[in-house]
Phi, psi and omega in degrees: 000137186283120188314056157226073178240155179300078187305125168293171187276125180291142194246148162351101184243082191293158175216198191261146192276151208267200167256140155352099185293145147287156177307141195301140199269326202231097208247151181275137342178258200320183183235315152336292206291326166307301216267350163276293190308340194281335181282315170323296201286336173290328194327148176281137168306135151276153209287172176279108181342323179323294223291326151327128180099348188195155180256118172319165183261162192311320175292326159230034122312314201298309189286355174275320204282332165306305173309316188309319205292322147336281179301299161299357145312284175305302179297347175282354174266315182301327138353255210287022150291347193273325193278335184274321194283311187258072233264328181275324188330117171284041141202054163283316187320309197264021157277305174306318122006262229284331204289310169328292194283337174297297189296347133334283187306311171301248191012285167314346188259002205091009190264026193329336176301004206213009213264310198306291184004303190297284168334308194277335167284332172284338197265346196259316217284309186308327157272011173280122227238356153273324189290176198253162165307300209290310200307339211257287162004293166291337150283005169272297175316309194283335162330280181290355164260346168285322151304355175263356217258328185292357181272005221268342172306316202295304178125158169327313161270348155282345118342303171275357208258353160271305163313315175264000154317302179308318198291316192261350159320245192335339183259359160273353189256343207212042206300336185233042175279109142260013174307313231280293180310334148326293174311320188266006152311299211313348190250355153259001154270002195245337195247163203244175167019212180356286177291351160307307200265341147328310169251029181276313171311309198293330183286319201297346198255004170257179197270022190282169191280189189292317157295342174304296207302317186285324146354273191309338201269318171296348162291319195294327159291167134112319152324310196297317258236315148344113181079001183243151175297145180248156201228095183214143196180104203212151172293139192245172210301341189240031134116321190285156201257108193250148178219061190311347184261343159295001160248050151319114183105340179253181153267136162233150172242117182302133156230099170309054198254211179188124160305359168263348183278077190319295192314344179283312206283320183312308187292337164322290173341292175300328184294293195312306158336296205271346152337283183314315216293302188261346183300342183256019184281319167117071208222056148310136183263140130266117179284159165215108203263134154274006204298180190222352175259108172316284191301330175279352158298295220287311187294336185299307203290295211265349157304319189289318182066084194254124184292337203259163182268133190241136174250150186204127221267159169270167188324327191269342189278179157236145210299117194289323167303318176278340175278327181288319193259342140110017183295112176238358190230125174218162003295173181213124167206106207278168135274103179250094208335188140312342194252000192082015171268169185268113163237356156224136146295354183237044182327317190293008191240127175054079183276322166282356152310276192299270187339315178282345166303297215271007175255352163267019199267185190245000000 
């Protein structure tokens, strides 16, 4: 099957912030020499050689994304000593620029000490009677994704529930933007029952672009779908004879993935995690693998030691469970009652929360 499915978005990750670099003590003389250091010092930190080959732990995410903040600290003060020394200098404007978007990037990192700033610098750049429609726009848009990222202590749905705060902000300032409907797919990929489906309607019946709109109309399918038995029923990759309707009485979790699939591959731990927890509660998994390599599933499958039955379509073939049920986007990980029906589509948020609701229901 051809790799063109959408990795969703992987959502927003504040961590912890590093502490506030002081201002540079020796700063260089020319405003060239400034502006070579300034450019040394924006470079992306590189990830640590350790980490090929393998996904860091939560813990030195953490301690990197401190550091990126660190560093984009430093170089946003080295700006602005360039925009204060050199006030005339024809390339103060993209010194001002940069200085915005470093301290953006800490902030996003977690660095919160830098936020009124930040704001205050957004509220200059939002008044500038130079600036264009778009610029402001686009500023905007990082706006409203960066207050949602920050919600991220709160948990998923204060994330989201910030995000269409934002969202629908920006679409009364900006009516005629269809980048907006974009957003607010992610946010009907994200949402549950009613409101899936509310605002799938609401794109599908807008000026959004064709592919937004064809999006929405597959969400509304597959919405549809919500409270019905799903009918999968396959030889699995190690020879077991898999049945969703023989399981009846357990929970099961649909899990959509691809071994190519970072955001896929990310989410094992946790799978693996509610699996251990509950699987002897009556808690099943089914993988549905899109890969197009047998073998990098199978190594993928017994490196990882994944317990659960994996279907894996042949090379030539398209993946039949995902054309049918309309998955164009992963992961994807449905939830199916006790009683065999499908009631979340968004497994993948509080998963173990949700399982155990649904193995305490009757």
């Amino acid at each position: 099957m051809k790799r063109t499915f959408l990795i969703a978005l992987a959502v927003c990750l504040p961590l912890l912030a590093a502490t506030r670099p002081n201002a540079f003590a020796q700063a260089p003389v020319s405003a060239e020499a400034l502006l070579e250091q300034l450019q040394k010092a924006a470079e992306p930190l590189t990830p640590p050689a350790e980490w090929q080959g393998r996904l860091p732990t939560p813990e030195e995410l953490t301690a990197f994304r401190a550091k990126q903040a660190e560093a984009a600290l430093r170089a946003a003060d080295l700006a602005g000593e360039f925009t204060t020394r050199f006030p005339t200098h024809a390339k103060v404007g993209e010194a001002r620029e940069q200085r915005h978007q470093l301290i953006s990037q800490a902030v996003r990192r977690g660095d919160k000490s830098r936020l009124r700033q930040l704001e205050k610098l957004e509220a200059e750049i939002l008044g500038d009677p130079q600036k264009t429609s778009e610029e402001k726009f686009r500023l905007r848009m990082q706006v409203v994704d960066r207050n949602a990222g920050l919600k991220q202590n709160e948990g998923m749905t204060a994330m989201l529930e910030e995000f269409e705060k934002g969202t629908r902000s920006l679409q009364k300032e900006f009516p005629d933007r269809k980048e907006v409907f974009e957003m607010l797919y992610a946010i009907a990929m994200r949402s549950e029952g009613p409101k899936a489906v509310a605002i799938a309607k609401e794109i599908a019946a807008s000026n959004a672009e064709p592919q937004v709109k064809e999006a929405a109309a597959t969400l509304l399918k597959k919405s549809e779908r919500m409270g019905q038995p799903l009918a999968i029923k396959f030889t699995a990759l190690d020879g077991r004879k898999v049945e969703l309707a023989k399981l009846k009485g357990k929970v099961v979790l649909i899990d959509f993935w691809a071994t190519w699939c970072g955001p896929c591959v990310a989410e094992i731990p946790n799978v693996k995690a509610a699996y251990e927890k509950l699987n002897p509660k009556g808690f099943e998994v089914i993988g549905i693998s899109l890969d197009e390599d047998k073998g990098a599933l199978q190594a993928m499958v017994k490196h990882k030691q994944l317990p659960w039955p994996q279907f894996f379509e042949s090379e030539n073939s398209e993946n039949r469970f995902a054309k049918e049920y309309g998955v164009n986007s992963i992961p994807a990980m449905w939830l199916v009652d006790k009683h065999g029906k499908l009631v979340d589509m968004n497994g993948r948020d509080d998963l173990v929360k949700k399982v155990e609701r649904l193995l305490a229901e009757k």
